[in-house]
mmCIF file of the N, C-alpha and C atoms, coordinates in Angstrom:
data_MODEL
# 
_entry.id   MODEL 
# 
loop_
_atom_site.group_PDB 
_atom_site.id 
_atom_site.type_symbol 
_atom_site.label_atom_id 
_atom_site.label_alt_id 
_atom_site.label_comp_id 
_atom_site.label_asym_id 
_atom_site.label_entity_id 
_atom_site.label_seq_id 
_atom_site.pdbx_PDB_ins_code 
_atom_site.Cartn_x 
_atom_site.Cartn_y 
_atom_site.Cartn_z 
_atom_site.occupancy 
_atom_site.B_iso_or_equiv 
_atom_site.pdbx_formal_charge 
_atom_site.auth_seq_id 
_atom_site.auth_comp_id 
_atom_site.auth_asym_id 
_atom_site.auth_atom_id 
_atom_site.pdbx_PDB_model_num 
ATOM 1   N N  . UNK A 1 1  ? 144.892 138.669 111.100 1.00 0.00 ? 1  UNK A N  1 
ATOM 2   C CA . UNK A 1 1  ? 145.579 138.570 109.828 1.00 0.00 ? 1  UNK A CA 1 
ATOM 3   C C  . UNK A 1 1  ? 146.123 137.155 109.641 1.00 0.00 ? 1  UNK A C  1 
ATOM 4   N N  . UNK A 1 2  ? 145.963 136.918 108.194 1.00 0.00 ? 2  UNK A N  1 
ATOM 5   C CA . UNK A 1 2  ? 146.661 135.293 108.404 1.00 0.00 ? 2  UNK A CA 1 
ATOM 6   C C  . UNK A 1 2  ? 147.637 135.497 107.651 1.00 0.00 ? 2  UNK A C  1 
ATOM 7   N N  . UNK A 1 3  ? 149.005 134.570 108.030 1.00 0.00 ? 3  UNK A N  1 
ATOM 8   C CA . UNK A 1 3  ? 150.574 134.790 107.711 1.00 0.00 ? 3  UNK A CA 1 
ATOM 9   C C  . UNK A 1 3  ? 150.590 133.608 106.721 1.00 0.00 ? 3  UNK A C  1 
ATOM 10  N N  . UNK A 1 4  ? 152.000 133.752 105.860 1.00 0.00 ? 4  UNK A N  1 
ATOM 11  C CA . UNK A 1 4  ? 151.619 133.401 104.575 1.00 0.00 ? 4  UNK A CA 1 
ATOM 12  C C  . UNK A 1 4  ? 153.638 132.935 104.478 1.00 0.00 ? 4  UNK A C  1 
ATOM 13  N N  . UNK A 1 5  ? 154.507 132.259 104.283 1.00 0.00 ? 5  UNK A N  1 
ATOM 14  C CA . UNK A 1 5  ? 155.253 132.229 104.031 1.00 0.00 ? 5  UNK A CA 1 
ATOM 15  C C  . UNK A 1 5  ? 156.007 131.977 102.337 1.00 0.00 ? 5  UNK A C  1 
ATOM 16  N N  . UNK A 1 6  ? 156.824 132.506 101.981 1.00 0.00 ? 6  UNK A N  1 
ATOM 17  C CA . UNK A 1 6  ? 157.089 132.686 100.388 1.00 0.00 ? 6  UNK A CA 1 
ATOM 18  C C  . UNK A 1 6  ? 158.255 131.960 100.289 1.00 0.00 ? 6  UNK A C  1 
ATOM 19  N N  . UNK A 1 7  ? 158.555 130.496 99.504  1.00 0.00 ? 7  UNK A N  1 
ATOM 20  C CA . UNK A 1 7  ? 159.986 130.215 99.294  1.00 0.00 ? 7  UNK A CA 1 
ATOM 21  C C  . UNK A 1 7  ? 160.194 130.390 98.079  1.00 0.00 ? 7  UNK A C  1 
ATOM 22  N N  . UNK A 1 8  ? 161.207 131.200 97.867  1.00 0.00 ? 8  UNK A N  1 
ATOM 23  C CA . UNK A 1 8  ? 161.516 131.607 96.004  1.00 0.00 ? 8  UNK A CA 1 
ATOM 24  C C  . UNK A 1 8  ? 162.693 130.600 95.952  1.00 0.00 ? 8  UNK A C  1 
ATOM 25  N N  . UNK A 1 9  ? 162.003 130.323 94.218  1.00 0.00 ? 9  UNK A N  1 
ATOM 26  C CA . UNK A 1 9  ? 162.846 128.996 93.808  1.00 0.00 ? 9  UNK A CA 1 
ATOM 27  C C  . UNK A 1 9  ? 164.383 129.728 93.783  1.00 0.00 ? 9  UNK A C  1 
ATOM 28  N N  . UNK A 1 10 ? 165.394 128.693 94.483  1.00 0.00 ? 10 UNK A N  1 
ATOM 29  C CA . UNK A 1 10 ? 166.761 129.131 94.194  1.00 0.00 ? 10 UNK A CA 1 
ATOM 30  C C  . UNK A 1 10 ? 167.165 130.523 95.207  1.00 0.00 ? 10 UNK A C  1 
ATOM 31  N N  . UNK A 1 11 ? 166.079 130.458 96.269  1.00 0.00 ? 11 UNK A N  1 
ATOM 32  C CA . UNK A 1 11 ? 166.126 132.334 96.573  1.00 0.00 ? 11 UNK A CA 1 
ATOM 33  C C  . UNK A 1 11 ? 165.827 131.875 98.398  1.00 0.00 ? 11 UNK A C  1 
ATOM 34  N N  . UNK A 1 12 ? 165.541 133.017 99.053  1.00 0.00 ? 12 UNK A N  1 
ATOM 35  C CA . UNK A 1 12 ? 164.984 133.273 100.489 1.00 0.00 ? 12 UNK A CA 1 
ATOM 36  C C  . UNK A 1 12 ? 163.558 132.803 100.380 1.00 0.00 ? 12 UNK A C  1 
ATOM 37  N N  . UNK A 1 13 ? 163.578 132.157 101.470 1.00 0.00 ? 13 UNK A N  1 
ATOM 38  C CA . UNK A 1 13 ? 162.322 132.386 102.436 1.00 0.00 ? 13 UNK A CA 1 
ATOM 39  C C  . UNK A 1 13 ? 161.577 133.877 103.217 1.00 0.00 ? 13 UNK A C  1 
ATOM 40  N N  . UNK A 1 14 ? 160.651 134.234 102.495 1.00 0.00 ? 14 UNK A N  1 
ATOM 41  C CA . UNK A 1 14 ? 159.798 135.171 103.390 1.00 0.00 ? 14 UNK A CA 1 
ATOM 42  C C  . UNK A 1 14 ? 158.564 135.292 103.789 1.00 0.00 ? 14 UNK A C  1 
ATOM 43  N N  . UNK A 1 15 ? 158.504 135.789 105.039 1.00 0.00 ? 15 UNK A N  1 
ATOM 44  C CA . UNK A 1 15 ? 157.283 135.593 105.715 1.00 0.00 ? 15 UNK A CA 1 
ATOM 45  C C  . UNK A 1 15 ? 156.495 136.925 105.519 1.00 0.00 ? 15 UNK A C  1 
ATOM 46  N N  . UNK A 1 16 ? 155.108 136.890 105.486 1.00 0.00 ? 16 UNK A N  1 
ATOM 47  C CA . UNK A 1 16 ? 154.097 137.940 105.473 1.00 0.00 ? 16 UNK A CA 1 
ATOM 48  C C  . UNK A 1 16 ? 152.883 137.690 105.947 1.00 0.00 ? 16 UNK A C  1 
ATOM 49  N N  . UNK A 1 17 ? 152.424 139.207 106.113 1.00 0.00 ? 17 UNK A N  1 
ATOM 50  C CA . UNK A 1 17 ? 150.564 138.830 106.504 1.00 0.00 ? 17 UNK A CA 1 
ATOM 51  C C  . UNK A 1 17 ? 150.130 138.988 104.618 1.00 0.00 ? 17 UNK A C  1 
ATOM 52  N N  . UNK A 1 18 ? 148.829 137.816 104.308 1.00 0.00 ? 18 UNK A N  1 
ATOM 53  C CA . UNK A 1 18 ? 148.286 138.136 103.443 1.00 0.00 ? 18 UNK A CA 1 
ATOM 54  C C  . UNK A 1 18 ? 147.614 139.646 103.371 1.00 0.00 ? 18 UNK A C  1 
ATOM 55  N N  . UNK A 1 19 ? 147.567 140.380 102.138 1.00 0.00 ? 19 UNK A N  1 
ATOM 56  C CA . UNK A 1 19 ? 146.803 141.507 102.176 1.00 0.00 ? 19 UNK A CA 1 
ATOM 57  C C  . UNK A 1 19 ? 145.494 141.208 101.247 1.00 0.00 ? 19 UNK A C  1 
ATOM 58  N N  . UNK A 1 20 ? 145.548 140.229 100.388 1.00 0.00 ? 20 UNK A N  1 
ATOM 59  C CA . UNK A 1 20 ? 144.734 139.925 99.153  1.00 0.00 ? 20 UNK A CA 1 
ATOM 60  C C  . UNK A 1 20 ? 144.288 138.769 98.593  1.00 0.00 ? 20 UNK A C  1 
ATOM 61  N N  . UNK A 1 21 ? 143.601 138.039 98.820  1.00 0.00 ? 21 UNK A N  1 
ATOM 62  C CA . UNK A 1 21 ? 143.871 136.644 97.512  1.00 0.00 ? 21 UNK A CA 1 
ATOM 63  C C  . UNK A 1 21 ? 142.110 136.636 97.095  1.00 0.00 ? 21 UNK A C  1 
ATOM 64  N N  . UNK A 1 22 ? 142.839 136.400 95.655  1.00 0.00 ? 22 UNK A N  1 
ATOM 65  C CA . UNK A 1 22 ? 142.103 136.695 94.690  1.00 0.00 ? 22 UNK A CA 1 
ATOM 66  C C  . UNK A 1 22 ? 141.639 134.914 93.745  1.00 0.00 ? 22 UNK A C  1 
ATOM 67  N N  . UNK A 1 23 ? 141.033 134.560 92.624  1.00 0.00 ? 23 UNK A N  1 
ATOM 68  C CA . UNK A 1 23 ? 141.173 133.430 92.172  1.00 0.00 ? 23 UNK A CA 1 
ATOM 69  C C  . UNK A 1 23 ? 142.141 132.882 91.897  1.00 0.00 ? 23 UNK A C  1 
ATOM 70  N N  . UNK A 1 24 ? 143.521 133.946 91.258  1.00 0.00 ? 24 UNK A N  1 
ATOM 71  C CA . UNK A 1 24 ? 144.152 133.391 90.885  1.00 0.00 ? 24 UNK A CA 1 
ATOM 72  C C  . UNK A 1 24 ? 145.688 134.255 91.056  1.00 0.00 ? 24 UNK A C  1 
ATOM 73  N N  . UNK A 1 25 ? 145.285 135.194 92.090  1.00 0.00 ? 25 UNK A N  1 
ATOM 74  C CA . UNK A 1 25 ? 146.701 135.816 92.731  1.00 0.00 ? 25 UNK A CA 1 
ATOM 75  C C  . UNK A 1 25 ? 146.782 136.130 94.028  1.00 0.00 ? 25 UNK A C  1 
ATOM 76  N N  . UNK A 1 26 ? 147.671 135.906 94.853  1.00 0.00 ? 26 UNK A N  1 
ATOM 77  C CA . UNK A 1 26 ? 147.644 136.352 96.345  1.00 0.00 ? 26 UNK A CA 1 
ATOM 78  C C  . UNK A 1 26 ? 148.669 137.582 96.623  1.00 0.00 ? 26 UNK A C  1 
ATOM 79  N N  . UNK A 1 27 ? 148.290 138.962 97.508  1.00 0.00 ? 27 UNK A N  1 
ATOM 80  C CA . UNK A 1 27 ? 149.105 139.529 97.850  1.00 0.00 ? 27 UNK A CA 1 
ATOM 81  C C  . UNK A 1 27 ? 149.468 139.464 99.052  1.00 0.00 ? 27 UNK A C  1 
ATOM 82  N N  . UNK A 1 28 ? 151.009 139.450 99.617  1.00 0.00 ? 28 UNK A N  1 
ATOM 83  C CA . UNK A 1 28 ? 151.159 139.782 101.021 1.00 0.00 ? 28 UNK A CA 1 
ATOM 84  C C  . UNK A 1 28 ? 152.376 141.044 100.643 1.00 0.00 ? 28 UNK A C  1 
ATOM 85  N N  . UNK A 1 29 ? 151.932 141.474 102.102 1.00 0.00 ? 29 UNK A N  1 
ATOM 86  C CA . UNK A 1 29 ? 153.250 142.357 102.456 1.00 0.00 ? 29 UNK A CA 1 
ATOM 87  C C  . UNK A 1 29 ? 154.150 141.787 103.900 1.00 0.00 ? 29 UNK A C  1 
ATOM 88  N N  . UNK A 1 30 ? 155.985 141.724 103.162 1.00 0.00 ? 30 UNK A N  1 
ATOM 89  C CA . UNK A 1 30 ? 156.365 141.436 104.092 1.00 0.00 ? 30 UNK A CA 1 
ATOM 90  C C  . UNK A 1 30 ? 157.292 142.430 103.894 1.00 0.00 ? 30 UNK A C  1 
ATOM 91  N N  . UNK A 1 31 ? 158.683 141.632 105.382 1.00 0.00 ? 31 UNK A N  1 
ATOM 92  C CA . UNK A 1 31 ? 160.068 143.319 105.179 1.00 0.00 ? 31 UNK A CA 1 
ATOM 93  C C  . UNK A 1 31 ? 160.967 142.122 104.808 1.00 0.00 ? 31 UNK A C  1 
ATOM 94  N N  . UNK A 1 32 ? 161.975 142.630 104.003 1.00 0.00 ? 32 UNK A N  1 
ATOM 95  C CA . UNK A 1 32 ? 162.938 142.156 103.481 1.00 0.00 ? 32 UNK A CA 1 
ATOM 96  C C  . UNK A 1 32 ? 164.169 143.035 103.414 1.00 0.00 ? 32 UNK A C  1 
ATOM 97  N N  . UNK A 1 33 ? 165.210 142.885 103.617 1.00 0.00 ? 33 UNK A N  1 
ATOM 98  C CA . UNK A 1 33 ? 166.232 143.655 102.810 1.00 0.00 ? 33 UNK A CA 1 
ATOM 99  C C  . UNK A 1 33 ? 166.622 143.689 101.574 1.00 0.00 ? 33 UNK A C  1 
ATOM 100 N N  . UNK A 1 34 ? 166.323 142.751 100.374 1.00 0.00 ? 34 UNK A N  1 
ATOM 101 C CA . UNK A 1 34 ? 166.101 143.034 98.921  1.00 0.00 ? 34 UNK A CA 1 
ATOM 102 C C  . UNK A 1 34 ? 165.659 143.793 98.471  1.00 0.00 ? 34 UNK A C  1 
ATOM 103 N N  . UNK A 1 35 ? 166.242 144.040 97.964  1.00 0.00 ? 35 UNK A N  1 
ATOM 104 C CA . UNK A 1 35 ? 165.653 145.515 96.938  1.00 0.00 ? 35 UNK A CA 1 
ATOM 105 C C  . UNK A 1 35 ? 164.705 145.038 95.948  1.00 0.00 ? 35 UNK A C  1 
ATOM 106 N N  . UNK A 1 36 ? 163.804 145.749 95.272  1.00 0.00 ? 36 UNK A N  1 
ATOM 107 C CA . UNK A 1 36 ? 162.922 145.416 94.314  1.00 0.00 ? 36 UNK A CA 1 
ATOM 108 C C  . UNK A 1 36 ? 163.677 145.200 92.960  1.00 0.00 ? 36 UNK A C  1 
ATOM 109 N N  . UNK A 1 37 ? 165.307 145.241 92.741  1.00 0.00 ? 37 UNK A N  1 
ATOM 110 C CA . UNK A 1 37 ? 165.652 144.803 91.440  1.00 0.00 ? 37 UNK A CA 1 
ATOM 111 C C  . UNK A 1 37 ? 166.021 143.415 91.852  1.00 0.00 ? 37 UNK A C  1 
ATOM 112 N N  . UNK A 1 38 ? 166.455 143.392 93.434  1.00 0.00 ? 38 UNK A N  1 
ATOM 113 C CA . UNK A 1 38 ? 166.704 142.058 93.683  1.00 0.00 ? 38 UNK A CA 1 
ATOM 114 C C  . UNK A 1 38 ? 165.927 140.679 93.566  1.00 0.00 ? 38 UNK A C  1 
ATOM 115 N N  . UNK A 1 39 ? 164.365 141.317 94.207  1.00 0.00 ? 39 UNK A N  1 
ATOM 116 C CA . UNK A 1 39 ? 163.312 140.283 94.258  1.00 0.00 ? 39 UNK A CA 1 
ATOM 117 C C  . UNK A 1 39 ? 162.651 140.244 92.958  1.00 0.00 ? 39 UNK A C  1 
ATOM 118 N N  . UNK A 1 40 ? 163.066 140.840 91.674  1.00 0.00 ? 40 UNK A N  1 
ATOM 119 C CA . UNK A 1 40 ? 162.373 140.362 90.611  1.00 0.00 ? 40 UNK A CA 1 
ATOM 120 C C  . UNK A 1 40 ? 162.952 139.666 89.342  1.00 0.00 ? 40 UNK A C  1 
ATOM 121 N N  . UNK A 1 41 ? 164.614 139.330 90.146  1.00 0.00 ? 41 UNK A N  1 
ATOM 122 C CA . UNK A 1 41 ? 165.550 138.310 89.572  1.00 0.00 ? 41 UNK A CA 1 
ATOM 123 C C  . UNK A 1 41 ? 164.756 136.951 89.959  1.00 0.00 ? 41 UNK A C  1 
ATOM 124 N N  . UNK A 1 42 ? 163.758 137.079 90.971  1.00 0.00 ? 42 UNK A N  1 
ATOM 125 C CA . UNK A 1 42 ? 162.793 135.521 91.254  1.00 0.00 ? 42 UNK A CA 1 
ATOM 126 C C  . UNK A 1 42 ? 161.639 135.631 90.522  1.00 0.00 ? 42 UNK A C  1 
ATOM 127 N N  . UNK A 1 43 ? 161.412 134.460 89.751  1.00 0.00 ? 43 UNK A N  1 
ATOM 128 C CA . UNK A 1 43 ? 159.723 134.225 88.972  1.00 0.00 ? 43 UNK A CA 1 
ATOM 129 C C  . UNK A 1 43 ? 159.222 133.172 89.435  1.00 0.00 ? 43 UNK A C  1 
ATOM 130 N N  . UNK A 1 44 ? 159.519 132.368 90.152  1.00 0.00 ? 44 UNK A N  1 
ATOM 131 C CA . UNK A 1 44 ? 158.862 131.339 90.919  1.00 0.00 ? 44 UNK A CA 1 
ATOM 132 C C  . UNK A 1 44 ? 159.197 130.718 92.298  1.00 0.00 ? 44 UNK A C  1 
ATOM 133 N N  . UNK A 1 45 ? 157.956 130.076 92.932  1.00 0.00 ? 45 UNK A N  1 
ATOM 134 C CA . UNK A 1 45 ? 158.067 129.883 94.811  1.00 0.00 ? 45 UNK A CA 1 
ATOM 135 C C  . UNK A 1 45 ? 157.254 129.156 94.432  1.00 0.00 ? 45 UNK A C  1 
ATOM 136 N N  . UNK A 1 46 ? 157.245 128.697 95.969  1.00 0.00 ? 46 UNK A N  1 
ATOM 137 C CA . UNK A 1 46 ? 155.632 127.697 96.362  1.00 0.00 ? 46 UNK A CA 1 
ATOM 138 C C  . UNK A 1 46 ? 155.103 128.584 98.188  1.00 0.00 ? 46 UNK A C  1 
ATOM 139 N N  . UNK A 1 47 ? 154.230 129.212 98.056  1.00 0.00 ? 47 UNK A N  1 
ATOM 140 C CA . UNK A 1 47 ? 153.512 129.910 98.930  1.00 0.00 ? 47 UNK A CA 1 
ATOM 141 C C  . UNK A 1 47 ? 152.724 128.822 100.116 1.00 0.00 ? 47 UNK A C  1 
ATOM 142 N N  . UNK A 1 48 ? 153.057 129.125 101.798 1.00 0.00 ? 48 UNK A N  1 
ATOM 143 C CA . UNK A 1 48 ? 152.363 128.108 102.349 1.00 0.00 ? 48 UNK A CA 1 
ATOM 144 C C  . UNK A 1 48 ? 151.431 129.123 103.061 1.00 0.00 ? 48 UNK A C  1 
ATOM 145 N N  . UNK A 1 49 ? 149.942 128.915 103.282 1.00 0.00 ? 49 UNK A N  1 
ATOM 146 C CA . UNK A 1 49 ? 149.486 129.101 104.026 1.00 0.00 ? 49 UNK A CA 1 
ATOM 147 C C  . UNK A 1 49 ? 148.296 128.688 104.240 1.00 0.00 ? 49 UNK A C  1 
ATOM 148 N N  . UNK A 1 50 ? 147.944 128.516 105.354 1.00 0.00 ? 50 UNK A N  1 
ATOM 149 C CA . UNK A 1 50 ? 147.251 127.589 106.447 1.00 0.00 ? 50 UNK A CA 1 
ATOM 150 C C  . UNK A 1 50 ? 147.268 126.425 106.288 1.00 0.00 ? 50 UNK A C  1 
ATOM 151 N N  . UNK A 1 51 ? 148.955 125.717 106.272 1.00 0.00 ? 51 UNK A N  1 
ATOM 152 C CA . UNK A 1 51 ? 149.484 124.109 105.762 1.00 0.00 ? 51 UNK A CA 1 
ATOM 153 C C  . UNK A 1 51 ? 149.280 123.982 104.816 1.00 0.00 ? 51 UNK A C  1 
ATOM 154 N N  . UNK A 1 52 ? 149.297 125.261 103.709 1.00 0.00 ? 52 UNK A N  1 
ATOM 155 C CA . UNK A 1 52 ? 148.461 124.271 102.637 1.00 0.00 ? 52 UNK A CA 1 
ATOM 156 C C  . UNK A 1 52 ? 149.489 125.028 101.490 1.00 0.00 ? 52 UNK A C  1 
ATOM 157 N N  . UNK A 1 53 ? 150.315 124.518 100.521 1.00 0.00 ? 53 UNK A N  1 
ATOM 158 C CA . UNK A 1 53 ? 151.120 124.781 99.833  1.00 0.00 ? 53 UNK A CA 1 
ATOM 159 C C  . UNK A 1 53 ? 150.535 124.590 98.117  1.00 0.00 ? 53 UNK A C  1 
ATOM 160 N N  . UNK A 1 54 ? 151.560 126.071 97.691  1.00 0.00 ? 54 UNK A N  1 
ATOM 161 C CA . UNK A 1 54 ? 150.631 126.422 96.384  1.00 0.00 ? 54 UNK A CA 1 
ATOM 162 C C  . UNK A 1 54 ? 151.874 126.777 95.504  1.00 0.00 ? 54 UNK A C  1 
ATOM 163 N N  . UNK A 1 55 ? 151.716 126.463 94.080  1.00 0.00 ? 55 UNK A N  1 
ATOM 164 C CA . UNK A 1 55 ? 153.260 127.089 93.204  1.00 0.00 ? 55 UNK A CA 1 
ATOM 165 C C  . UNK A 1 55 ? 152.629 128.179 92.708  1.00 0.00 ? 55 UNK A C  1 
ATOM 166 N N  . UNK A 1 56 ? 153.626 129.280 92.804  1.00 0.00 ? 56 UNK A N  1 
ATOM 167 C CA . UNK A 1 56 ? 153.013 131.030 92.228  1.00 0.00 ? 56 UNK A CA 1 
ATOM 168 C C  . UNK A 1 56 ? 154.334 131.250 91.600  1.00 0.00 ? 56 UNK A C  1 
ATOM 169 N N  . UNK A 1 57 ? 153.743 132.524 90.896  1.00 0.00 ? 57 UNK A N  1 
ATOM 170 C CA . UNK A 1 57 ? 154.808 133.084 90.416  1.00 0.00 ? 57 UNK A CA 1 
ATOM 171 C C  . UNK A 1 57 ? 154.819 134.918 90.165  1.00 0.00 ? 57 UNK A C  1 
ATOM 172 N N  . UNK A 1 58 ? 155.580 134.995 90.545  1.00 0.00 ? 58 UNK A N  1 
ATOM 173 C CA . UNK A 1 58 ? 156.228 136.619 91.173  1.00 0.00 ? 58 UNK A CA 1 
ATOM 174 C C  . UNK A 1 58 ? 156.205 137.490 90.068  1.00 0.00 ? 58 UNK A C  1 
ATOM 175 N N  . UNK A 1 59 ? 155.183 138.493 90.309  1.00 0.00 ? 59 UNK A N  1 
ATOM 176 C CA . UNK A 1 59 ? 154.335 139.418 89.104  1.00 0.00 ? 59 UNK A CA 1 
ATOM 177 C C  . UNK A 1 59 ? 154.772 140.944 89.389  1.00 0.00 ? 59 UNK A C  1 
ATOM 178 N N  . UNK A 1 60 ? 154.847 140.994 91.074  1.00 0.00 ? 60 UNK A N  1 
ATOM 179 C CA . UNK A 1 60 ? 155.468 142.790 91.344  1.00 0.00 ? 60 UNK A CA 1 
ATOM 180 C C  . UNK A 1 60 ? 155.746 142.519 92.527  1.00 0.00 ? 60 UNK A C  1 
ATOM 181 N N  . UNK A 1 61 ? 156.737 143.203 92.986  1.00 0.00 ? 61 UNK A N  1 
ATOM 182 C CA . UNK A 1 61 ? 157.444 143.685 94.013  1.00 0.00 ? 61 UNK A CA 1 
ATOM 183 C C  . UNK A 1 61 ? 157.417 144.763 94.398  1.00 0.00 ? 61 UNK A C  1 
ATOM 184 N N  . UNK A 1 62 ? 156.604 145.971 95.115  1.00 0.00 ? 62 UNK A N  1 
ATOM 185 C CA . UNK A 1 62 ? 156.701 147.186 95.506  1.00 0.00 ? 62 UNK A CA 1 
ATOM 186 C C  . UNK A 1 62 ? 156.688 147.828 96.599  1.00 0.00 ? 62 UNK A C  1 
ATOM 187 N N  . UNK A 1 63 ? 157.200 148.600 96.935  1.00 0.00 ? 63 UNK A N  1 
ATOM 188 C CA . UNK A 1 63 ? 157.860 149.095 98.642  1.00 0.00 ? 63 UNK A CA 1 
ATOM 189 C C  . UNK A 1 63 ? 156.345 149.948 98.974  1.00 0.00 ? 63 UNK A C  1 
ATOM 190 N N  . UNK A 1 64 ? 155.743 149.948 99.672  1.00 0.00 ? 64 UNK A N  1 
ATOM 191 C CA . UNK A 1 64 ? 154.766 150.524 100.383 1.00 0.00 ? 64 UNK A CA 1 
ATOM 192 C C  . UNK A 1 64 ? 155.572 152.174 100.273 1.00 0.00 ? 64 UNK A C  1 
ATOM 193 N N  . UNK A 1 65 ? 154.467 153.601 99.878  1.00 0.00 ? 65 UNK A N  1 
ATOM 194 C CA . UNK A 1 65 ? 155.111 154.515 99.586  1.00 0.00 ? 65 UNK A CA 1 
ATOM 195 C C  . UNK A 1 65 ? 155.469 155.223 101.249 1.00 0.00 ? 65 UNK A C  1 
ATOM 196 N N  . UNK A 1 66 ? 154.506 154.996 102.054 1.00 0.00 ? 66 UNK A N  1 
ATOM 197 C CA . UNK A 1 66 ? 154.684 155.592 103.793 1.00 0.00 ? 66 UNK A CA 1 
ATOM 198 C C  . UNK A 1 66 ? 155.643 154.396 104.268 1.00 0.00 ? 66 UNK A C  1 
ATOM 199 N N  . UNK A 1 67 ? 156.278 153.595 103.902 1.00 0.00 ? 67 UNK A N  1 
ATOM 200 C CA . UNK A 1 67 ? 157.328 152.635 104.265 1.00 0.00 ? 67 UNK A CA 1 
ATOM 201 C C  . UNK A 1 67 ? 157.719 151.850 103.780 1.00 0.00 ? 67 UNK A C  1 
ATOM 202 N N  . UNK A 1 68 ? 158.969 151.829 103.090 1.00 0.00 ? 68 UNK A N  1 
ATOM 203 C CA . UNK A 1 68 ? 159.711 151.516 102.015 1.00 0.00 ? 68 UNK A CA 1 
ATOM 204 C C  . UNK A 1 68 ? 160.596 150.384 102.266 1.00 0.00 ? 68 UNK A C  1 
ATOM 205 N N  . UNK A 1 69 ? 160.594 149.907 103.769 1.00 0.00 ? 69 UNK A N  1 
ATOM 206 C CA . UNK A 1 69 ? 160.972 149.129 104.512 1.00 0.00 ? 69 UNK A CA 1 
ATOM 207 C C  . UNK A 1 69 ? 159.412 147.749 103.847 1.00 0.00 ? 69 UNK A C  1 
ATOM 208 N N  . UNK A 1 70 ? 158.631 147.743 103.834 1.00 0.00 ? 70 UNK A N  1 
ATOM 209 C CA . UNK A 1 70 ? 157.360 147.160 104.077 1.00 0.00 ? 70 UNK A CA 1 
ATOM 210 C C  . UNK A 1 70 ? 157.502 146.841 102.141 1.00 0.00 ? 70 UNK A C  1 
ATOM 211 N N  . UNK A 1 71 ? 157.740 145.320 101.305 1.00 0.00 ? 71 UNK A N  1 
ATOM 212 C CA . UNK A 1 71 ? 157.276 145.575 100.428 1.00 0.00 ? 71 UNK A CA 1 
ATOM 213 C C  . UNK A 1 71 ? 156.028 144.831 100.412 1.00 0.00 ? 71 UNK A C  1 
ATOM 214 N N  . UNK A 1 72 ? 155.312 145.015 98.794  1.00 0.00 ? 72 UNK A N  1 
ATOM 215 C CA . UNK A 1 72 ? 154.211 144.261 98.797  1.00 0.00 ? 72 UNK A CA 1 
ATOM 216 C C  . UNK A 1 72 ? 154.449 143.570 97.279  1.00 0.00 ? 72 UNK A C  1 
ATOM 217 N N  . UNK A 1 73 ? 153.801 142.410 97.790  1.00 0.00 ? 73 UNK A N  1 
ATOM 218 C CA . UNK A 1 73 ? 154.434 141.102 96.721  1.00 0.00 ? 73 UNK A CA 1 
ATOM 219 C C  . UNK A 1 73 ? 153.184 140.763 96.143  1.00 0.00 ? 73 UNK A C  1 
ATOM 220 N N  . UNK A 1 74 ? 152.990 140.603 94.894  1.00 0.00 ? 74 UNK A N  1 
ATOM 221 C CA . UNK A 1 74 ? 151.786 140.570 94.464  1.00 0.00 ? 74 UNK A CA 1 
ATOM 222 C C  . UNK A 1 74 ? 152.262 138.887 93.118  1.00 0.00 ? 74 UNK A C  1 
ATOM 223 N N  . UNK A 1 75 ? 151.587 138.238 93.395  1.00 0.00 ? 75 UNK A N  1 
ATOM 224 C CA . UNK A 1 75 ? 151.799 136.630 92.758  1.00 0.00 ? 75 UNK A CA 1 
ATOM 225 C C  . UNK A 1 75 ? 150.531 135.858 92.202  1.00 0.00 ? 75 UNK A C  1 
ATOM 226 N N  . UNK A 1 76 ? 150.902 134.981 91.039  1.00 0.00 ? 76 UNK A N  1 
ATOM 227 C CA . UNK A 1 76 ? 149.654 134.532 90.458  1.00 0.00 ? 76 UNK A CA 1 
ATOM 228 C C  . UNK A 1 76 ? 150.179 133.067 90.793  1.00 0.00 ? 76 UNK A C  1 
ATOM 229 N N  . UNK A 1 77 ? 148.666 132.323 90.899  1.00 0.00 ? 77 UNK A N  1 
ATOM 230 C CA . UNK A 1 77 ? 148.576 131.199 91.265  1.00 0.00 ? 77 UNK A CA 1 
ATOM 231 C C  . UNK A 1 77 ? 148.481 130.094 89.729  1.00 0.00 ? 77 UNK A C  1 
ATOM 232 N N  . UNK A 1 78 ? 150.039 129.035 90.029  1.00 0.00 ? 78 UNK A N  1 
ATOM 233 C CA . UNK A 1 78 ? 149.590 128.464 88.448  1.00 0.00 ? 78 UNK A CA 1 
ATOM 234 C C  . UNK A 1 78 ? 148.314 127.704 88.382  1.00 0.00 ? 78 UNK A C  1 
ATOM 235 N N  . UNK A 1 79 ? 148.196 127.390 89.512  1.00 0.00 ? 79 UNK A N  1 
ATOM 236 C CA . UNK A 1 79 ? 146.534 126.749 89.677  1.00 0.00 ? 79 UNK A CA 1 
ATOM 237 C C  . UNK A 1 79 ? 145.569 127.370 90.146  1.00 0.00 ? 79 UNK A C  1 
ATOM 238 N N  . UNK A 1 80 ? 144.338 128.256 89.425  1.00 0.00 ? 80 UNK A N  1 
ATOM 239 C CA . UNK A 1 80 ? 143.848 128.777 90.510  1.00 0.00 ? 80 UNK A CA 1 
ATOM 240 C C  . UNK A 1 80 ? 142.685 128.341 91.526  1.00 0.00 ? 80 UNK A C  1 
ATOM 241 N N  . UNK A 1 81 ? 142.249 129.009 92.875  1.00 0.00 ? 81 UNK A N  1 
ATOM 242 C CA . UNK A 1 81 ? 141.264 128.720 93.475  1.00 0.00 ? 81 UNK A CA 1 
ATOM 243 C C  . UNK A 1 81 ? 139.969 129.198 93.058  1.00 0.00 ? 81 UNK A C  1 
ATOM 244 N N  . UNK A 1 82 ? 139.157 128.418 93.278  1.00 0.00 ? 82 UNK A N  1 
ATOM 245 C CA . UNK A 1 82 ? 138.033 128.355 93.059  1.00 0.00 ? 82 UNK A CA 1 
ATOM 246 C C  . UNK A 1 82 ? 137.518 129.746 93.875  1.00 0.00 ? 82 UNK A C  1 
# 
């Protein structure tokens, strides 16, 4: 799995394994103690992974339903990849 770290503008740092990336959105799931009204007071980060840093912006926040501990962060890329 490759790990993916999230800094939300004005907000926490969180770490995750990617679950998804797409052209122009990446998902990971990480654990947080924020609640999902908490993490969607954030609309923008810059996402690092594999050294390589990207500006996204924060589309859903949802707790995995078998572990609610586990959310999954789903983000669009303002630039996307090819």
């Amino acid at each position: 799995m490759t790990h993916a770290t999230l800094t939300l503008e004005d907000g926490p740092e969180l770490w995750g394994e990617i679950v998804d990336t797409g052209g122009d959105y990446i998902r990971i799931r990480t654990t947080t103690e924020m609640t999902q009204d908490q993490l969607a007071q954030y609309a923008e980060g810059l996402i690092e992974i594999d050294g390589k840093m990207q500006k996204v912006m924060l589309e859903s926040a949802i707790p995995l339903p078998d572990d609610e501990e586990i959310i999954e962060l789903t983000m669009r890329r303002f630039t996307p990849s090819a």
